[in-house]
KEKEFI-38890 format. One record per residue (C-alpha): x, y, z; chain; residue number from 0; residue in three letters. Coordinates in steps of 0.05 Angstrom, whole numbers, plus 5000, padded with zeros to 4 digits. Layout:
// residues N
u;v;w;kette;nr;rest
X;Y;Z;A;NUM;Ala
...
//
This chain:
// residues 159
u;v;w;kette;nr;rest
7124;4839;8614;A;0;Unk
7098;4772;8602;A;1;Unk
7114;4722;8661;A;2;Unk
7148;4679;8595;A;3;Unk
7198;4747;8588;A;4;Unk
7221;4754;8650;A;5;Unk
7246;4682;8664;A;6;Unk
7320;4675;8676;A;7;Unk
7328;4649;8596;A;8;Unk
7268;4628;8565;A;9;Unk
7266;4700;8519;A;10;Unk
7275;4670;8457;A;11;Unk
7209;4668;8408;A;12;Unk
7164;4608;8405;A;13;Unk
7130;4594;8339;A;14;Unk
7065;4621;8321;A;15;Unk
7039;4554;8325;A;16;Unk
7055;4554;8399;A;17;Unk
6997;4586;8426;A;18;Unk
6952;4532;8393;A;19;Unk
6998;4472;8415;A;20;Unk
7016;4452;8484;A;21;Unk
7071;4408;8484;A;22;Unk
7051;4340;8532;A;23;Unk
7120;4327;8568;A;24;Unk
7137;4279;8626;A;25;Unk
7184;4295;8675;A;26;Unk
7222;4248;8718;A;27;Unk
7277;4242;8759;A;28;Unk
7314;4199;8795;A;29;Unk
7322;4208;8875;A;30;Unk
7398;4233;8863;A;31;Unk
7386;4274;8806;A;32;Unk
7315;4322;8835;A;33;Unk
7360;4382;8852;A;34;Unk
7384;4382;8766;A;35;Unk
7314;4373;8762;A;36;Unk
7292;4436;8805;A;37;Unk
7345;4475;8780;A;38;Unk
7324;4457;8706;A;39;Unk
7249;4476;8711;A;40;Unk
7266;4534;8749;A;41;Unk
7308;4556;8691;A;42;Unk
7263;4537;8638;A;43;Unk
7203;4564;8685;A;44;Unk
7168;4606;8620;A;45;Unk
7175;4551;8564;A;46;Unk
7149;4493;8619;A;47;Unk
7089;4540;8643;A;48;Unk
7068;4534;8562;A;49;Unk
7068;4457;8561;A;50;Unk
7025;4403;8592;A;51;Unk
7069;4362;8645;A;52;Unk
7065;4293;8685;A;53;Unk
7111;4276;8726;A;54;Unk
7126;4214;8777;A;55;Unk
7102;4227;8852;A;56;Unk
7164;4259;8891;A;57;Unk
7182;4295;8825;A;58;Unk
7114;4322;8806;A;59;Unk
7110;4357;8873;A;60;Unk
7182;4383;8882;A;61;Unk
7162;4416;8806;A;62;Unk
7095;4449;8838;A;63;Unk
7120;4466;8902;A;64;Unk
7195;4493;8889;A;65;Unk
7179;4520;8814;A;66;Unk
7105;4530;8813;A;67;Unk
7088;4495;8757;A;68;Unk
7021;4455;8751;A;69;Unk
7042;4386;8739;A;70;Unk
6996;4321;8739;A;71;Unk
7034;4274;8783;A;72;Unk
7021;4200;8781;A;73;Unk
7056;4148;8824;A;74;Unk
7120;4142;8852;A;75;Unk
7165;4106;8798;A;76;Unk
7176;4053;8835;A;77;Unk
7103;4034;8851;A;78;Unk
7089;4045;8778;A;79;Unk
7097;4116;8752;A;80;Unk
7147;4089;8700;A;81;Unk
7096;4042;8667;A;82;Unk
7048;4096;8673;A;83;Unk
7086;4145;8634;A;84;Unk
7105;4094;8580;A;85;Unk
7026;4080;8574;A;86;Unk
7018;4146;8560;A;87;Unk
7074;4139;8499;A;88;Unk
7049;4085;8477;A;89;Unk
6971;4108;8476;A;90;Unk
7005;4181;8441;A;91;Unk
6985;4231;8502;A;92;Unk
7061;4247;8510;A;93;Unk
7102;4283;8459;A;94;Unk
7171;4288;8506;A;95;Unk
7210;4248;8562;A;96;Unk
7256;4285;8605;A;97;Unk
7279;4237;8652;A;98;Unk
7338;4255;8685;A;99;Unk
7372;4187;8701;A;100;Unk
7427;4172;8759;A;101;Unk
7474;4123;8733;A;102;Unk
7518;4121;8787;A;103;Unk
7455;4088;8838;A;104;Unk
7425;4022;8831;A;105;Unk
7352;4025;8816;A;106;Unk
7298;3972;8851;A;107;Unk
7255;3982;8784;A;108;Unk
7304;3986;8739;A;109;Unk
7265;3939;8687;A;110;Unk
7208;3993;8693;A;111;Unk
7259;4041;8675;A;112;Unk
7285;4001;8617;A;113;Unk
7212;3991;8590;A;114;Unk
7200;4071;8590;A;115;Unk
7271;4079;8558;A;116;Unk
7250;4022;8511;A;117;Unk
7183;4048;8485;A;118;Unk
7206;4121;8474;A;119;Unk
7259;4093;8427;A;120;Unk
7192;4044;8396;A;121;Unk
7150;4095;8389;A;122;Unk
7210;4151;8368;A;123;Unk
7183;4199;8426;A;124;Unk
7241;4252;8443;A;125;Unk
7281;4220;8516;A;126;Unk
7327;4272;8550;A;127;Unk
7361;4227;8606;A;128;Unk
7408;4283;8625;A;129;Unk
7408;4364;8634;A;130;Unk
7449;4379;8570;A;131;Unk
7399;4340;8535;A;132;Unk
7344;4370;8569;A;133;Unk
7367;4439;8546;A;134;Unk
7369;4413;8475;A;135;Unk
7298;4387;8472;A;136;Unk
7266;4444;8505;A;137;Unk
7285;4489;8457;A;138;Unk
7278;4466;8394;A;139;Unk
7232;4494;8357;A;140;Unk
7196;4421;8337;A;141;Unk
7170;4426;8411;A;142;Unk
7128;4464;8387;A;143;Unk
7090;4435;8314;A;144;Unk
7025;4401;8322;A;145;Unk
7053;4326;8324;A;146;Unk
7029;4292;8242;A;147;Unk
7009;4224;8240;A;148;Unk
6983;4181;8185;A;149;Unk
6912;4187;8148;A;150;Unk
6859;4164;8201;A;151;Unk
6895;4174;8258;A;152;Unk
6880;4224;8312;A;153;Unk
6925;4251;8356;A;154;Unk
6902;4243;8431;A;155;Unk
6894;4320;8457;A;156;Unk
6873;4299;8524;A;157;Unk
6929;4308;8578;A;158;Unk
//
């Protein structure tokens, strides 16, 4: 059995298309919220493995030492791993935000996190800012497609 079969959910099909496209997600989560996080990629352990992720500091290596999964971290998002990841939107390496958000805690770099929140909406890249959503995005099948984009365009493949 593949390693994608025996996770605890992630049995349902993937498109054909899926084994030429890597989905480029960012994951992120606030101080608060990193045990949803865990318990989220440790759920969705098979459909993550298929994707390219970056994650913030502290969460990119809870995800590769708790799940396992090989995840680019950059910096903490308070020293900048926010405006890193909404580079990254805005330059078209990331296809999906999960960023699990606390709203009950007050945030040093909040107007980093408004900025990442901001440019998603801009540049109408998918933003999951709580588990339920999270769920949703991860499987749906549009995951999955080869992102389109206008005549002369590339898309950046590069993770």
């Amino acid at each position: 059995m593949t390693p994608e079969a025996t996770a605890t959910r992630d049995t349902r099909a993937t498109p054909a298309r899926a084994t030429r496209y890597r989905p480029r997600l960012a994951l992120i989560a606030h101080d608060g919220k990193k045990a949803d996080m865990i318990a989220f990629a440790t759920f969705n352990r098979g459909t993550l493995q298929r994707c390219r992720l970056v994650a913030t500091a502290t969460t990119g290596r809870l995800l590769r030492e708790k799940v396992g999964l090989n995840v680019e971290a950059l910096q903490s998002g308070p020293i900048g791993g926010d405006v890193q990841i909404a580079n990254r939107v805005v330059d078209g390496k990331i296809d999906a935000v999960i960023f699990i958000v606390d709203p009950l805690d007050k945030h040093p770099h909040d107007p980093d996190i408004q900025t990442l929140l901001r440019i998603c909406n801009v540049h109408d890249v998918p933003l999951a800012t709580n588990i339920a959503t999270a769920d949703m995005l991860i499987s749906s099948r549009l995951l999955w497609v080869t992102p389109q984009v206008a005549p002369g365009t590339e898309v950046a493949t590069s993770s």
